[in-house]
C-alpha positions in Angstrom: 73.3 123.1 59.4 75.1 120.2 60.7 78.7 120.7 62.0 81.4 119.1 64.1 84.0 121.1 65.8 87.0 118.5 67.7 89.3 119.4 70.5 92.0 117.2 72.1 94.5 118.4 74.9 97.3 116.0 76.6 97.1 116.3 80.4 100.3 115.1 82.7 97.9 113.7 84.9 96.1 110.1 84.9 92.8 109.6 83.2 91.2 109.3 86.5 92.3 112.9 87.6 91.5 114.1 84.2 88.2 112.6 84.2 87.6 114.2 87.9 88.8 118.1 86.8 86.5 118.0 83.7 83.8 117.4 86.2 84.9 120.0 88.4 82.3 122.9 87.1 83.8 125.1 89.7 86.8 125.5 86.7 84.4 127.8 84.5 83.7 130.6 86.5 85.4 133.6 88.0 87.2 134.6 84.6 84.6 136.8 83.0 83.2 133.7 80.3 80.4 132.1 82.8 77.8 133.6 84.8 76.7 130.4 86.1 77.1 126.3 85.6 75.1 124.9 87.6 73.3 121.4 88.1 69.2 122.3 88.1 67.7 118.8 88.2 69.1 115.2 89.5 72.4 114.5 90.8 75.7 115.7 89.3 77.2 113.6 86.7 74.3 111.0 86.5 72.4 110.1 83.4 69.3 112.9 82.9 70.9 115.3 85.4 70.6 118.4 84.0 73.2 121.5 83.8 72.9 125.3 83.0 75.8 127.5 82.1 74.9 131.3 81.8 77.8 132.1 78.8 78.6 136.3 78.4 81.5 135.4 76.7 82.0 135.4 73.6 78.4 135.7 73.0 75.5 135.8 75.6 73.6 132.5 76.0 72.0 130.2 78.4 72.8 126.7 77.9 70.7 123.4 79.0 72.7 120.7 79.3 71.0 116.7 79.9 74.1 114.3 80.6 73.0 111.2 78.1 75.4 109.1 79.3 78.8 108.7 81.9 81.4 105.6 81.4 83.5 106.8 84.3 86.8 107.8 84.4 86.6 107.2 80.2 83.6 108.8 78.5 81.1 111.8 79.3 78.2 112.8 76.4 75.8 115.7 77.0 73.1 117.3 75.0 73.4 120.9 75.0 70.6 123.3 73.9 70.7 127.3 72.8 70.1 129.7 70.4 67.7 127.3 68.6 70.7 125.0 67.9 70.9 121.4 69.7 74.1 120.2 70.5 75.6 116.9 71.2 78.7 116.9 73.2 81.3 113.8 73.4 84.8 113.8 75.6 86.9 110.9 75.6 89.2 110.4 78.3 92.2 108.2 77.1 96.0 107.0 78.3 98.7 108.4 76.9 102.0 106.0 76.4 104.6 108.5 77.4 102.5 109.3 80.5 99.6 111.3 81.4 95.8 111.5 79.6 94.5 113.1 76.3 91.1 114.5 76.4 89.4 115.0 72.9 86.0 116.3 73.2 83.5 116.3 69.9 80.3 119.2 69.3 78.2 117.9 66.7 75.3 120.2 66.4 72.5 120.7 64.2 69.8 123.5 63.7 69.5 126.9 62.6 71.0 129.4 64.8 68.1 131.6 65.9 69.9 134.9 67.2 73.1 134.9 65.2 74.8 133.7 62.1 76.1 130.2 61.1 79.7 131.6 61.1 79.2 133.5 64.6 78.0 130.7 66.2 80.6 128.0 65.0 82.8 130.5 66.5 81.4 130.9 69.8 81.4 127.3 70.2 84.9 126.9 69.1 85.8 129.3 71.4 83.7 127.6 74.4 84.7 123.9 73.3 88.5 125.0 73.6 87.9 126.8 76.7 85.8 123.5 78.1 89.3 121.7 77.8 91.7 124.4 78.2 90.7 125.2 81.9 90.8 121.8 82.5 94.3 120.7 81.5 95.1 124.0 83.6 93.6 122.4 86.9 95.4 119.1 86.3 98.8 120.6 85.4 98.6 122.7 88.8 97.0 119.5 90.6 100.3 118.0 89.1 103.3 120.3 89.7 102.0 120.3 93.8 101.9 116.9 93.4 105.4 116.4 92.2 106.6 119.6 94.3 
C-alpha cells in the first residue's frame, strides 16, 4: 500500500506562532482522542527525538514518532510508526499574502496494515492528520483574538 493523505489550514497568526502551537503537544490531549504525546528520548523538537502518542480515538494505537528533520519556524518531518504501517509526516509552515500562515501537512505511508483494513486505516489517519492541524489553528485563533482584544 502506498498512500498520501494532504491537509492545509490558514491560521490568522504569523508563521512563527504557527510553527510554535504545532509544537505545542499539550493541544492533543484532554478531548477524549490522545491518551498520551509525549517525548521518550532526546530533546523536544530536535532531530532523533523521539515522540509517543497513545491514540483511543478513532482507533486504538500507539504511535512512535523520530523527528527526521526541523527547519524552524518553516518545516517539521517526522517518521511515524503503527499498526505495521510506517509513516512519513511533512508540515509546511508558509505566509499567507492577505495576512496570517497556511499550514499543509503531508502523510505518506506505506505498509500493510496489520490490525485493520486498508480503508479503516486511511481513515483513521485522515481523521488524526485533520485533527493534528485542526487543534492547532484553534490555539492560534484564540492566541489571536486575546491578542487583538
Amino acid at each position: 500500500m502506498l498512500a498520501r493523505i494532504e491537509y492545509s489550514v490558514t491560521v490568522p497568526v504569523s508563521v512563527e506562532a504557527a510553527f510554535s502551537a504545532f509544537q505545542d503537544l499539550e493541544r492533543l490531549l484532554h478531548r477524549g482522542i490522545y491518551d498520551e504525546a509525549s517525548w521518550v528520548e532526546g530533546a523536544p523538537w530536535q532531530v532523533g527525538s523521539r515522540l509517543r502518542y497513545v491514540v483511543v480515538k478513532p482507533i486504538r494505537a500507539t504511535i512512535s514518532a523520530v523527528v527526521s528533520s526541523i527547519s524552524p519556524p518553516r518545516a517539521i518531518s517526522l517518521l511515524n510508526h503503527a499498526l505495521g504501517v510506517t509513516a512519513e509526516q511533512n508540515v509546511y509552515f508558509s505566509p499567507e499574502l492577505q495576512g496570517g500562515a497556511r499550514v499543509r501537512m503531508t502523510m505518506d505511508f506505506v505498509g500493510k496494515p496489520s490490525e485493520l483494513s486498508e480503508s479503516a486505516l486511511h481513515e483513521a489517519v485522515t481523521f488524526v492528520v485533520k485533527d493534528a492541524l485542526d487543534t492547532m489553528a484553534a490555539l492560534c485563533r484564540r492566541g489571536a483574538s486575546s491578542a487583538s482584544g
